[in-house]
Backbone and ligand atoms as CSV (ligand in chain L), in Angstrom:
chain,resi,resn,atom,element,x,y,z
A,1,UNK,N,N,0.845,-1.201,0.000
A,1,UNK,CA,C,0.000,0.000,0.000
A,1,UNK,C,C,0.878,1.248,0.000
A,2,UNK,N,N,0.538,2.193,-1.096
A,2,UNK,CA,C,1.976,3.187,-1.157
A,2,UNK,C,C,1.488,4.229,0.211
A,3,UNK,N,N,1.671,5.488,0.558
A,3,UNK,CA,C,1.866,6.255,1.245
A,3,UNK,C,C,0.358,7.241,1.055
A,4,UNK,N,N,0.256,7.914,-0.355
A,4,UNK,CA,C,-0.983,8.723,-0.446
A,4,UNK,C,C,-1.996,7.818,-0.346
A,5,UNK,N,N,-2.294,6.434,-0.692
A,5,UNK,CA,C,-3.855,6.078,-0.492
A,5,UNK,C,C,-4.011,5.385,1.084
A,6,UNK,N,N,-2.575,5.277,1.459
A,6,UNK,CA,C,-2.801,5.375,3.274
A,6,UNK,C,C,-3.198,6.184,3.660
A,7,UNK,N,N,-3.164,7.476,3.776
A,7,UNK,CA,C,-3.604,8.789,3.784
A,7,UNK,C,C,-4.868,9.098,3.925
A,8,UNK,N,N,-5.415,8.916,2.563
A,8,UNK,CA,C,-6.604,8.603,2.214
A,8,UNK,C,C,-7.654,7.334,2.775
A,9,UNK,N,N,-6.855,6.697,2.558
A,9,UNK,CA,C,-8.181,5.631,3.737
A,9,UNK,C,C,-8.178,5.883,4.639
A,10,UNK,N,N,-6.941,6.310,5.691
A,10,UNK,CA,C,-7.347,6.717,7.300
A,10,UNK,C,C,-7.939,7.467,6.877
A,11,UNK,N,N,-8.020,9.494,6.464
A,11,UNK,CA,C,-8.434,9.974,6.044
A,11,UNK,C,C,-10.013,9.546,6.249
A,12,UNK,N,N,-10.363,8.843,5.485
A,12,UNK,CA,C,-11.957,8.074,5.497
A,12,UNK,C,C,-12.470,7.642,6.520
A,13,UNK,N,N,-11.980,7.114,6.639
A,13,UNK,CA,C,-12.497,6.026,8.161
A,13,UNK,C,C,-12.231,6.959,9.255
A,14,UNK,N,N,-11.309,7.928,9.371
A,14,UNK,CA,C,-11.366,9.288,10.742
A,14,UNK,C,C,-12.597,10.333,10.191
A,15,UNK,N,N,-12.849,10.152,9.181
A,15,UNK,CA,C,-14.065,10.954,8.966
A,15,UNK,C,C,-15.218,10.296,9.276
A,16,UNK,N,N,-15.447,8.713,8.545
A,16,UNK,CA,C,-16.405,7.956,9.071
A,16,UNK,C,C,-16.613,7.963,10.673
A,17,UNK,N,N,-15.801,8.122,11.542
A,17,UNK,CA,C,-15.942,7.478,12.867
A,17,UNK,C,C,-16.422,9.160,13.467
A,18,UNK,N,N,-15.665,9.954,13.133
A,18,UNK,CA,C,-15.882,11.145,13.335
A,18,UNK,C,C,-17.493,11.291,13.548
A,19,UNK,N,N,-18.074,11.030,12.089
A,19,UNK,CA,C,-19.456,11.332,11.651
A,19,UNK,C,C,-20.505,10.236,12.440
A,20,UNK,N,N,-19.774,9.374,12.934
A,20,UNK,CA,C,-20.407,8.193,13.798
A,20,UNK,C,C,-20.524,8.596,14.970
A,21,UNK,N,N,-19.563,8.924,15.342
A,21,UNK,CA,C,-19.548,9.942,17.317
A,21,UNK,C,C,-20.310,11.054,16.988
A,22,UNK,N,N,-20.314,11.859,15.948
A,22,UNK,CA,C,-21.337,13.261,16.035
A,22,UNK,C,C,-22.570,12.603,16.065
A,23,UNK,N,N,-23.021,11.764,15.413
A,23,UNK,CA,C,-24.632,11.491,15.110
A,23,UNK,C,C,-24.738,10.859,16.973
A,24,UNK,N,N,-24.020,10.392,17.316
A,24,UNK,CA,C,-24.236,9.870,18.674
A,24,UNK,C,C,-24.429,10.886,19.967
A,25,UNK,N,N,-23.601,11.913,19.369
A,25,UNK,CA,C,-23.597,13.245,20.475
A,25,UNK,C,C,-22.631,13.358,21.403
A,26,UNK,N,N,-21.134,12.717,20.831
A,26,UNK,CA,C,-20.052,12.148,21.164
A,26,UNK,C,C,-19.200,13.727,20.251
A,27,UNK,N,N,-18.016,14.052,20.679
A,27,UNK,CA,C,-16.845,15.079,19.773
A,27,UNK,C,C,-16.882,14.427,18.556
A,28,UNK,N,N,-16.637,15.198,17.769
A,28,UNK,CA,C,-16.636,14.924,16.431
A,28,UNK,C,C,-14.986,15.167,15.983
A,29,UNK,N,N,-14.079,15.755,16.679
A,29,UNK,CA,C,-13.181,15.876,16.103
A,29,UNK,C,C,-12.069,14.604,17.198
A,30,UNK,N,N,-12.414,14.648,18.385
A,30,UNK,CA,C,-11.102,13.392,19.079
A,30,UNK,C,C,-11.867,12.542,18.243
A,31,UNK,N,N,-12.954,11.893,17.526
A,31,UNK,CA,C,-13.077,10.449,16.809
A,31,UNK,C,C,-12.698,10.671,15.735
A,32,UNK,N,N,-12.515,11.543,14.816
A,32,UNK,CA,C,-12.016,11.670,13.511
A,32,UNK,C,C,-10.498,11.736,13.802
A,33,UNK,N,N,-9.484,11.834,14.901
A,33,UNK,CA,C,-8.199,11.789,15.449
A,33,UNK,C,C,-7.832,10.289,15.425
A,34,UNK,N,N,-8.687,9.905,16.325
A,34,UNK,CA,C,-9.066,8.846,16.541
A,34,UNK,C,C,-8.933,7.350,15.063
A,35,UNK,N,N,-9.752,7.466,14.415
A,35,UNK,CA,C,-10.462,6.904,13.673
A,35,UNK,C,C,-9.294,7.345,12.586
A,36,UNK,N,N,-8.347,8.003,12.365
A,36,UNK,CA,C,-7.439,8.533,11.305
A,36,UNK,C,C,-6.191,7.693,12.188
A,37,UNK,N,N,-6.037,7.756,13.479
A,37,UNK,CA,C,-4.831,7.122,13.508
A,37,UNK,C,C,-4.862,5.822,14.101
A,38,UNK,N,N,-6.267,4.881,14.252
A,38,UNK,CA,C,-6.232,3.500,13.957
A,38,UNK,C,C,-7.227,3.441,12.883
A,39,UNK,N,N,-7.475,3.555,11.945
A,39,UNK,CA,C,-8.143,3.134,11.256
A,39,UNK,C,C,-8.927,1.855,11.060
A,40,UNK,N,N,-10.473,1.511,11.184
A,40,UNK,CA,C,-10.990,0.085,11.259
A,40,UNK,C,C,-11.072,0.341,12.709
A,41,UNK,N,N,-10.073,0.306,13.874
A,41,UNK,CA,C,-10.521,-0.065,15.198
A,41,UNK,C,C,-10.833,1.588,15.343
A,42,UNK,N,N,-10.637,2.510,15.039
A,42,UNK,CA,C,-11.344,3.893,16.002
A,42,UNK,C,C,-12.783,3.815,15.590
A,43,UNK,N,N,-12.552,3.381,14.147
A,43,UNK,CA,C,-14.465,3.547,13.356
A,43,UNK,C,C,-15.057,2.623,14.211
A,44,UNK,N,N,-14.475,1.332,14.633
A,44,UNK,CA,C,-14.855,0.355,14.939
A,44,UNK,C,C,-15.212,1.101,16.658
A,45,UNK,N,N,-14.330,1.536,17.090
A,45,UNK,CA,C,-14.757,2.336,18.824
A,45,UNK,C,C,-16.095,3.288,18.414
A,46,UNK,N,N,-16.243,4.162,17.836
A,46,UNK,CA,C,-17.132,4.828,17.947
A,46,UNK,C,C,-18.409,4.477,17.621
A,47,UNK,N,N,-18.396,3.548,17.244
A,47,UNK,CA,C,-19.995,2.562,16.580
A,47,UNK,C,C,-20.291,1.881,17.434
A,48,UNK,N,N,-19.029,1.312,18.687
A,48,UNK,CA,C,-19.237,0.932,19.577
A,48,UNK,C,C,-19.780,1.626,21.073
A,49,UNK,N,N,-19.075,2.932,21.197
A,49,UNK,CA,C,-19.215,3.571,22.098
A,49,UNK,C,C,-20.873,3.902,22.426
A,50,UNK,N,N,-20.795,4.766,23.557
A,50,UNK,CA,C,-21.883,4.822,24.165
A,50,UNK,C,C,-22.896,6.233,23.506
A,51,UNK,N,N,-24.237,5.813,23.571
A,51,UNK,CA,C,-25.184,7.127,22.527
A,51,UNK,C,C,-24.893,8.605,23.620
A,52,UNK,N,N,-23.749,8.902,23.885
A,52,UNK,CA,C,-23.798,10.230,24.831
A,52,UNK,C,C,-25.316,11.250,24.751
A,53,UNK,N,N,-25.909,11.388,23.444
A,53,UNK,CA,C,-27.388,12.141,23.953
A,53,UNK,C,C,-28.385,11.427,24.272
A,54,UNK,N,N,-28.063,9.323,24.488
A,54,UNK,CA,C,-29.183,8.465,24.934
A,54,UNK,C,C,-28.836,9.219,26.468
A,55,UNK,N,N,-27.625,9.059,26.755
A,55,UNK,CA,C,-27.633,8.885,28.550
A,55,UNK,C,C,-28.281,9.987,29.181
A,56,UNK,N,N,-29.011,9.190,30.398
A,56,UNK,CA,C,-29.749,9.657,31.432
A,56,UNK,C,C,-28.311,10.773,31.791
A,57,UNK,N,N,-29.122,12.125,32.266
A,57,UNK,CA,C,-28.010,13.068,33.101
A,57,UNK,C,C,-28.578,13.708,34.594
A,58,UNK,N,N,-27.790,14.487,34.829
A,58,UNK,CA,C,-28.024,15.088,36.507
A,58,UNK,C,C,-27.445,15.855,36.569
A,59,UNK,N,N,-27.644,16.981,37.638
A,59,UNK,CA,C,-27.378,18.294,37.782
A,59,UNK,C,C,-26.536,17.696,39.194
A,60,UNK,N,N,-25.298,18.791,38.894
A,60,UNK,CA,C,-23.911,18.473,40.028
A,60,UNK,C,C,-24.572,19.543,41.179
A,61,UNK,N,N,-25.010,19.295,42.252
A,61,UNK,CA,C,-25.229,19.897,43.383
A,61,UNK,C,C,-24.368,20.868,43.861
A,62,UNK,N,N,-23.294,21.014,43.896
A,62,UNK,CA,C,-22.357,21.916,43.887
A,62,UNK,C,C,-22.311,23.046,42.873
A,63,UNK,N,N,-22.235,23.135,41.476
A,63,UNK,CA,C,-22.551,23.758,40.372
A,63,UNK,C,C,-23.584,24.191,39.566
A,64,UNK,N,N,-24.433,22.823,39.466
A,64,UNK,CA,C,-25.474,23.102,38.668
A,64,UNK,C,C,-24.849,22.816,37.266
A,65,UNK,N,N,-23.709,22.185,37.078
A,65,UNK,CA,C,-23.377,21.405,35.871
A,65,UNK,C,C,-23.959,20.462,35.286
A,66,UNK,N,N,-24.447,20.002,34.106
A,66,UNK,CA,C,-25.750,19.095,33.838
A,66,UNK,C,C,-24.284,18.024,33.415
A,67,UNK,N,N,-24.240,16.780,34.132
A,67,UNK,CA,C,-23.421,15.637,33.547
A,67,UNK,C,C,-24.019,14.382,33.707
A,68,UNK,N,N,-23.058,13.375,32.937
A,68,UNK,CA,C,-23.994,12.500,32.338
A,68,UNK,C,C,-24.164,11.614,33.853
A,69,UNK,N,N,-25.257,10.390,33.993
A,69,UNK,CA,C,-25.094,10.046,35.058
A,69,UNK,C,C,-24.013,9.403,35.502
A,70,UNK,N,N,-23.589,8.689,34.747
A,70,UNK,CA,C,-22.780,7.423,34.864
A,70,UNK,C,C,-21.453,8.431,35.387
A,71,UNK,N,N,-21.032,10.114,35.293
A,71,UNK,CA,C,-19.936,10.894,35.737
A,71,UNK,C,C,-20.072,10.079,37.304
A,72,UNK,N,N,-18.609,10.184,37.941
A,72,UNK,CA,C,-18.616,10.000,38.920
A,72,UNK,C,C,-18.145,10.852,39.972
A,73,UNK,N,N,-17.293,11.738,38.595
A,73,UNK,CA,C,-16.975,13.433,39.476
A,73,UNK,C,C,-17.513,14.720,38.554
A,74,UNK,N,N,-17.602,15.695,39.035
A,74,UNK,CA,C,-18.451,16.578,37.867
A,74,UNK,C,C,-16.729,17.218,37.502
A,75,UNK,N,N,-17.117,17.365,36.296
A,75,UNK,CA,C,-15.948,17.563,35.283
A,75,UNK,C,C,-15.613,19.608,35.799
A,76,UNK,N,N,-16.496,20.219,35.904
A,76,UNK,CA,C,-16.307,21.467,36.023
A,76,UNK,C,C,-15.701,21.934,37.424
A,77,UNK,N,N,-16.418,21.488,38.917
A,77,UNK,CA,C,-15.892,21.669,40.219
A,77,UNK,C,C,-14.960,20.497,40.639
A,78,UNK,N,N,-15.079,19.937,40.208
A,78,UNK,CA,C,-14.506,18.361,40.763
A,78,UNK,C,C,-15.138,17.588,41.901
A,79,UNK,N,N,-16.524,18.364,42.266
A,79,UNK,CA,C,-17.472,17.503,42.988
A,79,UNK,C,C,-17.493,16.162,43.087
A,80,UNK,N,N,-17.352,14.975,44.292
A,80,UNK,CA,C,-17.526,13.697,43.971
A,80,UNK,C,C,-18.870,13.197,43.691
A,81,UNK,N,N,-19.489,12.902,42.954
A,81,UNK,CA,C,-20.922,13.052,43.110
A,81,UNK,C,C,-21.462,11.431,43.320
A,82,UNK,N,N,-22.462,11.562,44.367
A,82,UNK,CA,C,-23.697,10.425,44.471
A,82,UNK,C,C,-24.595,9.907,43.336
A,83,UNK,N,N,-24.960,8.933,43.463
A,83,UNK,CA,C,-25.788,8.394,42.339
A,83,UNK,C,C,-27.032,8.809,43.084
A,84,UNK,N,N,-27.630,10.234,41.561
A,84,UNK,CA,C,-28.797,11.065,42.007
A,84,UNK,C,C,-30.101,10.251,42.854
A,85,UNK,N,N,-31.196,10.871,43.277
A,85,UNK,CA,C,-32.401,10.646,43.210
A,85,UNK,C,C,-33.047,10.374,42.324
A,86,UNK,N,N,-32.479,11.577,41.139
A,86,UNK,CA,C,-33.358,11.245,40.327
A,86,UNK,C,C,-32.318,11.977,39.514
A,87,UNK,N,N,-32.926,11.004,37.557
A,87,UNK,CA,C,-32.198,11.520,36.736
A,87,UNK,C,C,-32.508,12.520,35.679
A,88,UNK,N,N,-31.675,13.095,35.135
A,88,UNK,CA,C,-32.768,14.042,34.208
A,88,UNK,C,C,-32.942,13.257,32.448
A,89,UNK,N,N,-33.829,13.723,32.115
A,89,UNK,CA,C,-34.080,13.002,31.090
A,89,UNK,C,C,-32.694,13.668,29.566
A,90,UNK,N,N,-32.711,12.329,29.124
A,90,UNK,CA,C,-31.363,12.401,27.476
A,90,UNK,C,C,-31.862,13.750,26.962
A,91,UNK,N,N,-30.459,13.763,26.657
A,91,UNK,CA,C,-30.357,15.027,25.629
A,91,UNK,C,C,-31.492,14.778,24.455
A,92,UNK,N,N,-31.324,13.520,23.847
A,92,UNK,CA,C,-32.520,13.629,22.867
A,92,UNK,C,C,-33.814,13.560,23.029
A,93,UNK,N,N,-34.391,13.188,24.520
A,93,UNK,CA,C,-35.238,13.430,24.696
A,93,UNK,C,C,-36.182,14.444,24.853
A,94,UNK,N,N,-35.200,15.482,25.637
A,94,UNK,CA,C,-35.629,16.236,25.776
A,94,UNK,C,C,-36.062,17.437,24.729
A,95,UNK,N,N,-35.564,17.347,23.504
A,95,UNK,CA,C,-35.203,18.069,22.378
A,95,UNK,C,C,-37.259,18.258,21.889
L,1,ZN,ZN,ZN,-19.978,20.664,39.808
């Protein structure tokens, strides 16, 4: 396989995986990083990974940061957080 159509197929497949994590509600650009520098296994991670706008979320008591539930520290204060009362409903749901 010469050098430019290596290029080009990662190229593809970091775009494919890319476009696979956006539709999920996942970064669009670490999976196209991703997905460009393993090619087959990043496309292959992000098809796998989790629907980030399925997951249930919760508001960090400390902040008022909306994170996903499954966080176990809130990303903004560094709150340790409890598994809520209650959860708030997916990003796509709520839409
Ligand atoms: Zn917080």
């Amino acid at each position: 396989m010469g050098g430019i159509e290596y290029v080009v197929i990662a190229g593809f497949f970091g775009l494919a995986a890319g476009v696979v994590a956006k539709i999920k509600g996942a970064g669009f650009w670490i999976w196209f990083v991703i997905g460009t520098v393993l090619p087959g296994i990043g496309l292959l991670g992000a098809i796998l990974s989790r629907w980030e706008s399925h997951e249930l979320r919760r508001r960090c008591e400390e902040c008022g940061k909306v994170v996903a539930l499954h966080d176990q520290v809130c990303m903004r204060c560094g709150r340790d957080l409890d598994w809520p009362a209650e959860a708030l409903a997916p990003r796509a749901g709520a839409r």
